[in-house]
C-alpha positions in Angstrom: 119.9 68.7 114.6 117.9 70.4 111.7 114.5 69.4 110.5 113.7 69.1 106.9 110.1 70.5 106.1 107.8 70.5 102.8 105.4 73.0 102.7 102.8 72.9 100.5 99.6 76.0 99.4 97.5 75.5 97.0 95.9 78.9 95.3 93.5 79.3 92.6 95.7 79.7 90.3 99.3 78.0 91.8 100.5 75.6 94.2 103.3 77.1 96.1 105.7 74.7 97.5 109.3 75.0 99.8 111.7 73.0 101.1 113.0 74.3 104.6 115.6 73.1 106.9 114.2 75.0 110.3 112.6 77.9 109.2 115.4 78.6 106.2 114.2 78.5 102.6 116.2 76.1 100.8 114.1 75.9 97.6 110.7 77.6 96.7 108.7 77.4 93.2 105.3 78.9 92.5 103.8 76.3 90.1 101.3 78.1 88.1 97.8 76.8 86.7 95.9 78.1 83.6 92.5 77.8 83.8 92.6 75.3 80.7 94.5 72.9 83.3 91.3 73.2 85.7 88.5 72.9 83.1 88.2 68.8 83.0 87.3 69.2 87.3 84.2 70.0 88.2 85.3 70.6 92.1 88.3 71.9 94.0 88.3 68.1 95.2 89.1 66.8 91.8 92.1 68.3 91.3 94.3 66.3 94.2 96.1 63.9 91.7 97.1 67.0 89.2 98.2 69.3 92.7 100.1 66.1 94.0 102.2 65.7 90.5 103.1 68.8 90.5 104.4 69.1 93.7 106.3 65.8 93.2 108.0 67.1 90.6 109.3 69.8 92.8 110.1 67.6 95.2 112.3 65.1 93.0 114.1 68.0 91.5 115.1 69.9 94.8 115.1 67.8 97.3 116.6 64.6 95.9 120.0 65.3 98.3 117.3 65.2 101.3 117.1 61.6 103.2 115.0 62.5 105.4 111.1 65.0 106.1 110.7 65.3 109.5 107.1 67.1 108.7 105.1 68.1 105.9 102.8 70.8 106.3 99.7 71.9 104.2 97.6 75.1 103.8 94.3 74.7 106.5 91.3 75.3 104.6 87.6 76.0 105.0 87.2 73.5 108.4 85.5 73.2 111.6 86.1 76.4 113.6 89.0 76.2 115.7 91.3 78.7 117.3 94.7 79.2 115.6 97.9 76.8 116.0 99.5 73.8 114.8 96.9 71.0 113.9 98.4 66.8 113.2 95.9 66.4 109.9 93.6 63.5 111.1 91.1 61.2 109.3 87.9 64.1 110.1 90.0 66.7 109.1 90.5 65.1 105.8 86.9 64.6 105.9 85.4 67.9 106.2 88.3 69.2 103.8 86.6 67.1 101.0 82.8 67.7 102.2 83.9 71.3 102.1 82.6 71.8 105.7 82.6 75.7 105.2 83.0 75.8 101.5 85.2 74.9 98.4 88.2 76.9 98.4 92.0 75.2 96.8 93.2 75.4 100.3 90.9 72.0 101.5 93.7 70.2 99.7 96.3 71.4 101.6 96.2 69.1 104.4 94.8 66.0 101.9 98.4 66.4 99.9 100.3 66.9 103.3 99.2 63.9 104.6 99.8 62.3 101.4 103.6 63.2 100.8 103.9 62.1 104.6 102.7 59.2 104.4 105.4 58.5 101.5 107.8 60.0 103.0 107.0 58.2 106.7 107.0 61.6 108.5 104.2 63.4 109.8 101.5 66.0 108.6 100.6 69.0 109.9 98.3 72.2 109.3 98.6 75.1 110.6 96.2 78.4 111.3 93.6 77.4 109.1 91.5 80.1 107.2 88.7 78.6 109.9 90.4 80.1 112.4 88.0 81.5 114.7 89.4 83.4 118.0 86.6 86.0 117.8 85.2 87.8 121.1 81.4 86.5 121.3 80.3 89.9 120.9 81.6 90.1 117.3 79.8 87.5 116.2 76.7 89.5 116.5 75.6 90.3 113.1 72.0 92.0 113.5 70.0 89.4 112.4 69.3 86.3 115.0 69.1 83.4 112.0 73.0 84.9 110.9 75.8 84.6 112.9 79.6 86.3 111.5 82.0 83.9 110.4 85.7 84.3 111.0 87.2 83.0 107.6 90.7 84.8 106.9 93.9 85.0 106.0 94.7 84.1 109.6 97.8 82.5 108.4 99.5 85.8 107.7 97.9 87.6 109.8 99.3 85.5 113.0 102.7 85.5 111.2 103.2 89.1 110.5 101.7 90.2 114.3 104.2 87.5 115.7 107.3 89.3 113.4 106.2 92.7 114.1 106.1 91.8 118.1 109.5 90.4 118.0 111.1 93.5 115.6 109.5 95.8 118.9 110.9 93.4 121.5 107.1 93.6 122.5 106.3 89.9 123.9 103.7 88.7 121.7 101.0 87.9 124.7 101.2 91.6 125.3 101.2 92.9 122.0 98.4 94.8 120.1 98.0 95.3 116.7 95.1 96.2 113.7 96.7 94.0 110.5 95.1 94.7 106.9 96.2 91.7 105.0 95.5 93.4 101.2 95.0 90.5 98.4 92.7 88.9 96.1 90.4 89.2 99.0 90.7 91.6 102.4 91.2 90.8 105.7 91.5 93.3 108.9 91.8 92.2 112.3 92.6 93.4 115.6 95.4 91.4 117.4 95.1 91.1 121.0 98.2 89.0 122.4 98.1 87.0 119.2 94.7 86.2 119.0 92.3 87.7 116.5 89.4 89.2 118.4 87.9 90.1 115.4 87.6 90.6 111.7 86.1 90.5 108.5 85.1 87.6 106.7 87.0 87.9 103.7 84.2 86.0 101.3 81.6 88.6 102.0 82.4 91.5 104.3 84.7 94.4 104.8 86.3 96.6 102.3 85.4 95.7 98.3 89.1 94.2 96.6 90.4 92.7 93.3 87.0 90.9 92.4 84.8 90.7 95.5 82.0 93.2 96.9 82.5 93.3 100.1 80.0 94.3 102.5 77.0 96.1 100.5 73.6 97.6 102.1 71.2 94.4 102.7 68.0 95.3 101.5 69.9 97.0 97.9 71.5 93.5 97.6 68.0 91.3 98.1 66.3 93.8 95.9 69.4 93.0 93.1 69.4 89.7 92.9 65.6 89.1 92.9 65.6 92.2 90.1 68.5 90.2 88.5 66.6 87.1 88.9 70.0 85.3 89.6 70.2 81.9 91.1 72.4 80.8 94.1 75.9 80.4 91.9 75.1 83.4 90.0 74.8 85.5 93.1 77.8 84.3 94.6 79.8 84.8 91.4 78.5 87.9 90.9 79.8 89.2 94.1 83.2 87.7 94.5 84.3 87.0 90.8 82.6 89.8 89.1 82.8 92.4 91.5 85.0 94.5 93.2 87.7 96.6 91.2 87.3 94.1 88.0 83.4 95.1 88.2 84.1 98.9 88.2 87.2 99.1 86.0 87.2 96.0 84.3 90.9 95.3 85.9 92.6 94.7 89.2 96.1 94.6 87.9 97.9 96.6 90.7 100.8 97.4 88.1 97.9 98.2 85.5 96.0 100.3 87.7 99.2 102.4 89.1 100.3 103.5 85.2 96.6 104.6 84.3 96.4 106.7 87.5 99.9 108.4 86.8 98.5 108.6 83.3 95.6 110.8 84.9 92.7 108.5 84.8 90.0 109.9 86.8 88.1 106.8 86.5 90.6 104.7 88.0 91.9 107.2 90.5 88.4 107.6 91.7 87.6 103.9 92.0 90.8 103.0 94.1 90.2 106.3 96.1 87.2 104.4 96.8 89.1 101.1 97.7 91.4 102.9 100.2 88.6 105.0 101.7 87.2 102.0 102.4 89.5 99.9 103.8 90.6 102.7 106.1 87.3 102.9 107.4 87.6 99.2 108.3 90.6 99.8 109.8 89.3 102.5 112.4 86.4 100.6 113.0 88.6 97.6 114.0 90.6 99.6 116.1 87.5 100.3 118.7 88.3 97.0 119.3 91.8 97.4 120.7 90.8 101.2 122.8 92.5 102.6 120.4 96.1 101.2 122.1 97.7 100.2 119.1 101.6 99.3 118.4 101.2 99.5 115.1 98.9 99.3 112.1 100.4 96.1 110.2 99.9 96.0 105.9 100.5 93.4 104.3 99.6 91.2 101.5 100.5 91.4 97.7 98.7 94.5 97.3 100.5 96.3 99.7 103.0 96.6 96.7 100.4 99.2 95.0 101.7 102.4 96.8 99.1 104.4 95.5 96.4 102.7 97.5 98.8 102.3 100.4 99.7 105.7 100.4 96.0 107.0 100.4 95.3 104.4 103.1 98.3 106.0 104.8 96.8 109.5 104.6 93.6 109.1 106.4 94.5 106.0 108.9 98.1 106.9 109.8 96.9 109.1 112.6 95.7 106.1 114.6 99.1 104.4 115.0 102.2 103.8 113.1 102.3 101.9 110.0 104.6 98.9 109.6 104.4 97.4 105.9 105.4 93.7 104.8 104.6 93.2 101.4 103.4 90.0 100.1 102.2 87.2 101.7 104.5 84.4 103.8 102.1 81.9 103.7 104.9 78.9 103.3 107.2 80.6 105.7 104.2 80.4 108.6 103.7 77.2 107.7 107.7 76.2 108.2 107.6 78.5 111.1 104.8 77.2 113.1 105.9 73.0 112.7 109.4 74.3 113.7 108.0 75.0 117.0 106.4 71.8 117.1 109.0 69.8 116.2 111.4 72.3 118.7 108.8 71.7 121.7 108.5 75.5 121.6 104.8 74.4 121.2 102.1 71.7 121.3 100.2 70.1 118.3 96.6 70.4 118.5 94.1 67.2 117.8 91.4 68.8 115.2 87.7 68.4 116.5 86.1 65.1 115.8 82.6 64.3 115.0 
């Protein structure tokens, strides 16, 4: 018998919603949000009734033939560290997604409309690798300073789905596989696999390689002397650095397509700058690959980025000689999602109770 799943991800600026039967697309919509639509909330939190419209609306136009969800599954968010798998969304889940228990980010309400749209719909809700995934070794959350300790926020989603696709293209079993992925989006994320687990890798808030509109790692002592210069307060610090920064703060832009015509145009500026961007993330990538001995299956790039060849190609160029490259672009958050309750709901795997207080 097939099972009829609603997956639901809420962006920044969309909620992305499908309707799968197994782990088959039936119908998929990117709902878009202008910034207009988000001015009248003043948190992420506010914004549940306006995210759950919208995603009725999708539901009641393509899934009115469907008499039955077995599951509905929501984007984890910002929660309690936990290692990566499928999560039932309890009552402290729900809780720390509103208190923002590692921070506001749209993907707290992931598992708030899940378990709203399941209770409606008498099924169940689930979460699954949660950007709080945290399968780090304990010596990589050393960070050189005893009072701060590396967190592992990333896009663990993708990252676990596209090491789990590239394992079964190899016929390489995933327990045995190795792999450094570079998910390449609005933020960065690079991680060395180890038999599915992420040993390590960057926070994507405030670490790694600079992207779109985030700094990325920058030297410490600079950064205090900055925003004490600056005389900037705690929000205007942390906008500064991942709204303001990045390849908007350089070139005023991070429009891939954008970007790609002023480089073919001969803009040294630009060429420079995303140079700069590849250079960098190249060097995350060989320092993540330490972590692995250097036995590597492939190098994994994914992410909506990965559709600038430019920067892929000069990330190619001076990382390629570590392993072979494999490229999936875009992202496949909703198809993880699908993915990972189908093995629930196949007994292929176990649901995992979320911490409680």
């Amino acid at each position: 018998m097939s099972n009829n799943i609603l997956a639901i991800n809420p962006g920044s600026t969309s909620t992305k919603v499908g309707l799968f039967r197994d782990c088959d697309p039936i119908a998929t919509n990117i709902i878009r949000h202008s910034s207009d639509e988000f001015s009248e909330f003043d948190t992420v939190w506010e914004q549940m009734e306006f995210r759950e419209r919208a995603v009725r609306e999708f539901v009641q136009t393509e899934a009115g033939a469907v008499e039955k969800f077995h599951a509905v599954v929501g984007r984890g968010g910002l929660l309690r560290p936990v290692e990566g798998g499928v999560y039932r969304v309890n009552k402290q889940m729900l809780l720390d997604a509103e208190d923002g228990y590692q921070g506001e980010h749209p993907a707290n309400l992931g598992c708030a409309l899940a378990y709203a749209f399941a209770h409606e719909m008498d099924s169940k809700a689930y979460i699954v690798d949660p950007v709080s995934t945290n399968e780090m070794a304990d010596v990589a959350r050393y960070s050189g300073h005893p009072a701060i300790h590396r967190k592992s926020l990333s896009h663990a989603l993708n990252l676990h789905y596209v090491a789990r696709k590239v394992a079964d293209e190899l016929e390489i079993p995933l327990k045995d596989s190795r792999f450094i992925v570079a998910h390449l989006g609005g933020g960065i994320s690079i991680a060395p696999i180890r038999g599915g687990k992420i040993i390590d890798v960057n926070d994507a808030t405030n670490e790694g390689p600079f992207s779109t509109t985030r700094a990325g790692s920058l030297p410490t002592v600079t950064l205090a002397e900055f925003i004490l210069d600056s005389n900037l307060s705690y929000p205007e610090a942390k906008a500064e650095l991942l709204k303001n920064a990045g390849l908007l703060g350089y070139l005023n832009d991070y429009d891939g397509s954008n970007l790609a015509r002023k480089i073919e145009q001969g803009d040294e500026k630009v060429t420079e700058v995303v140079h700069a961007m590849a250079y960098q993330i190249s060097k995350e990538i060989g320092s993540m690959s330490t972590a692995l001995q250097g036995e590597i299956d492939r190098i994994i790039i994914t992410g909506g980025l990965t559709n600038f060849e430019y920067l892929v190609d000069k990330i190619r160029e001076q990382s390629e000689w570590i392993a072979e490259f494999r490229l999936l672009p875009g992202e496949f958050e909703l198809e993880a999602m699908a993915g990972g309750v189908q093995r629930v709901l196949t007994g292929q795997e176990s649901p995992k109770t979320y911490p409680l207080s």
